[in-house]
C-alpha positions as CSV (number, residue, x, y, z in Angstrom):
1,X,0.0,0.0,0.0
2,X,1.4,3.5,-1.0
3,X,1.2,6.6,1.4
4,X,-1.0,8.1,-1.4
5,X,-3.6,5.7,-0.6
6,X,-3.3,5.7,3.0
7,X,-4.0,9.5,2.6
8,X,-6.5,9.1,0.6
9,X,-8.6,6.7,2.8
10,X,-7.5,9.2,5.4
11,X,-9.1,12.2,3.7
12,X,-12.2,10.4,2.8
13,X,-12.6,9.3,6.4
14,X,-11.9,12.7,7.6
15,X,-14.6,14.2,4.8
16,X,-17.3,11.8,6.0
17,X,-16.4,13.1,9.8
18,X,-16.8,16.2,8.7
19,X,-20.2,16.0,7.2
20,X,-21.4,13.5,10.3
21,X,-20.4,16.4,12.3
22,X,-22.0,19.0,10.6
23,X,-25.3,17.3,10.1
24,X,-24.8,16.4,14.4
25,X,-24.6,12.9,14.2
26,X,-21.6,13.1,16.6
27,X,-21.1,9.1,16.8
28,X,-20.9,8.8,12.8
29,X,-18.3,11.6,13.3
30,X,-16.3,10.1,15.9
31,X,-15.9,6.9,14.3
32,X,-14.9,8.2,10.6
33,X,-12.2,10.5,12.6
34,X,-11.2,7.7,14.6
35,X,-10.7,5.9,11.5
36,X,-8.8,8.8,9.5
37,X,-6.2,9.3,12.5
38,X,-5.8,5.2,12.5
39,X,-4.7,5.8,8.8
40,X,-2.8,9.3,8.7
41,X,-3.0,11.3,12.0
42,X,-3.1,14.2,10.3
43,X,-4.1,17.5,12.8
44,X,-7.0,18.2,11.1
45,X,-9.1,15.1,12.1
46,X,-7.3,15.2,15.3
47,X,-9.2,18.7,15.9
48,X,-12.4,17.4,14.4
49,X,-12.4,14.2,17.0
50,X,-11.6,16.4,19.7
51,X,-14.7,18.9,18.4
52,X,-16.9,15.8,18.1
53,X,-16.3,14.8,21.9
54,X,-17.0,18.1,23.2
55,X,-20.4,18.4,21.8
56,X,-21.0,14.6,22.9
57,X,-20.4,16.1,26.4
58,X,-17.1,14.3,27.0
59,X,-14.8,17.1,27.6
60,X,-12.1,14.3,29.2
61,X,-11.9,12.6,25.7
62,X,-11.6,15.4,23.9
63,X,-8.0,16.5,25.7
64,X,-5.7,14.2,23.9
65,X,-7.0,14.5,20.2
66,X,-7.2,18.2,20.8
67,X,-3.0,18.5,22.7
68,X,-2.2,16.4,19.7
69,X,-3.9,18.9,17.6
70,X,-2.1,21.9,18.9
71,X,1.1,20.3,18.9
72,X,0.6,19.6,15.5
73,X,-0.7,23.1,14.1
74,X,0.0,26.7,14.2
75,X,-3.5,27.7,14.0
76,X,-5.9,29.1,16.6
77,X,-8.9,26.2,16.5
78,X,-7.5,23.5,18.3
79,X,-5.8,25.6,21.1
80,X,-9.2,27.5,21.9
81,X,-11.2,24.2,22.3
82,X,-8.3,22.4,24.4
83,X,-9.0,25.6,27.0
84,X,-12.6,25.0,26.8
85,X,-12.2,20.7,27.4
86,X,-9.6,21.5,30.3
87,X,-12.0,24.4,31.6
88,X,-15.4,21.7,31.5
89,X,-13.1,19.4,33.6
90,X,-12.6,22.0,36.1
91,X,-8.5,21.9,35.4
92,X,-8.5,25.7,35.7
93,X,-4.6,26.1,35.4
94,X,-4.2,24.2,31.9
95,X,-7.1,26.0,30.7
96,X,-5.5,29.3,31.7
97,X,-2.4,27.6,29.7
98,X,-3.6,26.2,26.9
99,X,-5.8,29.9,26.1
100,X,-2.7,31.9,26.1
101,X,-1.3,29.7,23.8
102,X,-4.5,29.7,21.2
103,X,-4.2,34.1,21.9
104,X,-0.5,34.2,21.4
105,X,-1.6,32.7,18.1
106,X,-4.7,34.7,17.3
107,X,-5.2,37.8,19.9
108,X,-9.3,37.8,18.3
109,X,-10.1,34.4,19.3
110,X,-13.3,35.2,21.7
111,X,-13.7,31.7,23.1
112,X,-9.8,31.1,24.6
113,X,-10.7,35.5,26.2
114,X,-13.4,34.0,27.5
115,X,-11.3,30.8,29.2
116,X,-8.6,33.1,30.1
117,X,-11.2,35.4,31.8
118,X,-13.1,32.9,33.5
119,X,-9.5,31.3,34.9
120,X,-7.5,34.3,35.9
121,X,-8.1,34.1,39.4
122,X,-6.7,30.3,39.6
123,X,-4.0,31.5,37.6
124,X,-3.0,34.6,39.8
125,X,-3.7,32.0,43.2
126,X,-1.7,29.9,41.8
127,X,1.5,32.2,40.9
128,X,0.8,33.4,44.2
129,X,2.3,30.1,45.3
C-alpha cells in the first residue's frame, strides 16, 4: 500500500467526519475520525475528534486529540477548544495555559478571552504560590 492511498482513505474518512459532524450525528463523526487518524493522523481530524467529543459532552476525551492537535498546528482552533475541554473538567490552570497559547496565536479568538477570563483568578492564586 502507497502513502498516497493511506491518505486518501484518510481524507475520505476525515470528509465523512466532517459532514457526520455537521449534520450532528456526533457518533458517525467520531468513528470516521477515529478511523482517518488510524490511517494518517493528520491534525485536522485530530481537531475534528476532539470537536466531536466536546459536543458529545465528554470534555475528558476530547484533551488528547485536541493537545495532539495543537502540537501539530500553528492555527488558533484547536488551542481554543483544548482551553474550553480542560476548563469543563474543572483543570483551571491548563485552561488558563492552553488559552494563552490559542491568543498568542490569534489575539481575536473570543472563546480562549473568555477561558482566560473565567480562569485568571486560579491563575493569579496559583502564581501566588
Amino acid at each position: 500500500m502507497t502513502d498516497e492511498s493511506i491518505r486518501d482513505r484518510a481524507r475520505e474518512a476525515y470528509e465523512l467526519g466532517r459532514a457526520a459532524l455537521a449534520a450532528g450525528d456526533i457518533e458517525g463523526a467520531i468513528a470516521h475520525m477515529e478511523t482517518s487518524i488510524g490511517e494518517y493522523p493528520h491534525f485536522k481530524a485530530l481537531e475534528a475528534l476532539g470537536e466531536a467529543w466536546l459536543r458529545k459532552g465528554e470534555p475528558l476525551r476530547a484533551i488528547v486529540p485536541l493537545a495532539a492537535a495543537t502540537t501539530l498546528s500553528r492555527q488558533v482552533r484547536a488551542p481554543s477548544l483544548l482551553a474550553e475541554a480542560l476548563l469543563a473538567i474543572g483543570d483551571e490552570l491548563e485552561a488558563h495555559r492552553a488559552a494563552q497559547i490559542a491568543l498568542d496565536r490569534d489575539a481575536t479568538d473570543k472563546k480562549a478571552r473568555e477561558v482566560l477570563e473565567a480562569t485568571r483568578a486560579a491563575h493569579e492564586a496559583w502564581n501566588k504560590l
